[in-house]
N, C-alpha and C positions, 0 to 999 in steps of 0.2 A: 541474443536469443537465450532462452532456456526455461527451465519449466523445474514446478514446485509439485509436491505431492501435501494436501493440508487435510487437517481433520478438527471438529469440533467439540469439543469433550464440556457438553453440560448436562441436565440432568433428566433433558429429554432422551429416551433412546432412537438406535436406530440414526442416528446422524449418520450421512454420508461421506464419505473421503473423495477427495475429487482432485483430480491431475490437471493442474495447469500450463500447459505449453502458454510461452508469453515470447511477444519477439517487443525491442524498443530500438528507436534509432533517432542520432543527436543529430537535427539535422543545421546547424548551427552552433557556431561555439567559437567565442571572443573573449579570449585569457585574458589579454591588457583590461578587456574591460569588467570581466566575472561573469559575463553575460552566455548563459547554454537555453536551445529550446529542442525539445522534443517532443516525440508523439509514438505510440507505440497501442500494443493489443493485447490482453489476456483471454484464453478460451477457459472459461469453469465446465469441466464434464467429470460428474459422477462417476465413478470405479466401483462404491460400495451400493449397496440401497438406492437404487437408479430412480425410485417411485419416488423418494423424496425431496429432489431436486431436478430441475430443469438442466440442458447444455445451455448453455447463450454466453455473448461476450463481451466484456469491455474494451473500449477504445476511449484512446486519451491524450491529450497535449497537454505540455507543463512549459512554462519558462520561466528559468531561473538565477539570481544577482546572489552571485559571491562575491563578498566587503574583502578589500586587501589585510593582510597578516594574519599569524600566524594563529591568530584565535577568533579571525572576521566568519560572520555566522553568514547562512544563505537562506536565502527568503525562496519558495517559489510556489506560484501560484496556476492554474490550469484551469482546465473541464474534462469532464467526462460522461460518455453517453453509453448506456447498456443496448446492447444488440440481440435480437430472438429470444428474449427473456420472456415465460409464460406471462398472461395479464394477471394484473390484481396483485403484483407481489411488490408494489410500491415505484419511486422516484425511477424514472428511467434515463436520469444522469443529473451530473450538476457540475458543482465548484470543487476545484481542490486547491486547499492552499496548504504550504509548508515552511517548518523553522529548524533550522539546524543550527548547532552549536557548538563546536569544539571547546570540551575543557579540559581535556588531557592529551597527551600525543594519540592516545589508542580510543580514548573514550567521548563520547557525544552524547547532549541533550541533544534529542532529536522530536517535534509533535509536525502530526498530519492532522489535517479535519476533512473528510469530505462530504460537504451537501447533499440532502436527499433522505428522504424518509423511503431505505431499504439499507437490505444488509451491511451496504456498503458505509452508510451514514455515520461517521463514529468522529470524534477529538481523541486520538491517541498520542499522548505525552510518553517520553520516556526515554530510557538511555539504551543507544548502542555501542558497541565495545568489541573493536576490529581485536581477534582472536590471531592467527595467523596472515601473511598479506592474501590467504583464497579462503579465510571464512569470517565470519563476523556471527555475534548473540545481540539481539534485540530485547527486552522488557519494557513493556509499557504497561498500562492500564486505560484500555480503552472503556470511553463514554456515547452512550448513542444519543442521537439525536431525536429521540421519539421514548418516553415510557422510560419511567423511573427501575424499572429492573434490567434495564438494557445494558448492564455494563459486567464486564470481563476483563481479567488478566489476559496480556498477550505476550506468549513469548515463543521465538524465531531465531532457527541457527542455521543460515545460509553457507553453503561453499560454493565459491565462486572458482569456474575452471575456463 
């Protein structure tokens, strides 16, 4: 369980910040073989400018193959479907697939893509870099999947408690 607080910073105004409660649960997981699957939920609800975004939420399954040693990358791949999302705001779920890659003890190439022409749509490459063992910093550069001006720097400094 647990939950994000996010914000948008482009050069629209008036973006939203929105509180994410998220719960995930592994409901299988096979170490001899690197084999984990899960399924889990995020709720998106507006905190700032409630007019400019909908509540609605995701739900999602993933499973995914970690290669043995001590630099074996993990592949994993899923779906995802949006729930009570207003109409007209694009894809109401698709594919997710994922690469991760240790190249340092602390440090990972990590990229996501998820399918679907909405918010969600993006290929984000990039590195994360476990900070203490309860926080970790992301950077990426996400690309959308729709519209050449659709791409954004991303960056993420989770504490994990």
């Amino acid at each position: 369980m647990g939950a994000n607080v996010a914000f948008l910073d482009t050069m629209s105004p008036a973006q939203p910040v929105e509180f994410q409660p998220n719960v995930k649960y592994q409901f299988y997981n096979n170490e001899d073989f690197g084999v984990a699957a899960a399924a889990g939920g995020i709720l998106y609800t507006p905190i700032t400018n409630r007019t400019a975004t909908d509540t609605f939420g995701l739900l999602y399954t993933t499973v995914s193959k970690k290669f043995k040693g001590d630099y074996g990358p993990r592949l994993t791949g899923g779906g995802y479907g949006l729930v009570g999302r207003a109409n007209g705001n694009g894809s109401e779920g698709g594919a997710i697939v994922g690469y991760e890659q240790p190249l340092l003890r602390r440090v990972n190439f990590v990229t996501d893509w998820l399918s679907g022409k909405n918010r969600f749509g993006y290929l984000t490459p990039g590195i994360s870099i476990t900070v203490t063992k309860s926080s970790a910093f992301y950077a990426g550069y996400s690309v959308g999947n729709f519209g050449r001006k659709n791409n954004a720097l991303f960056l993420y400094y989770g504490i994990i408690f």
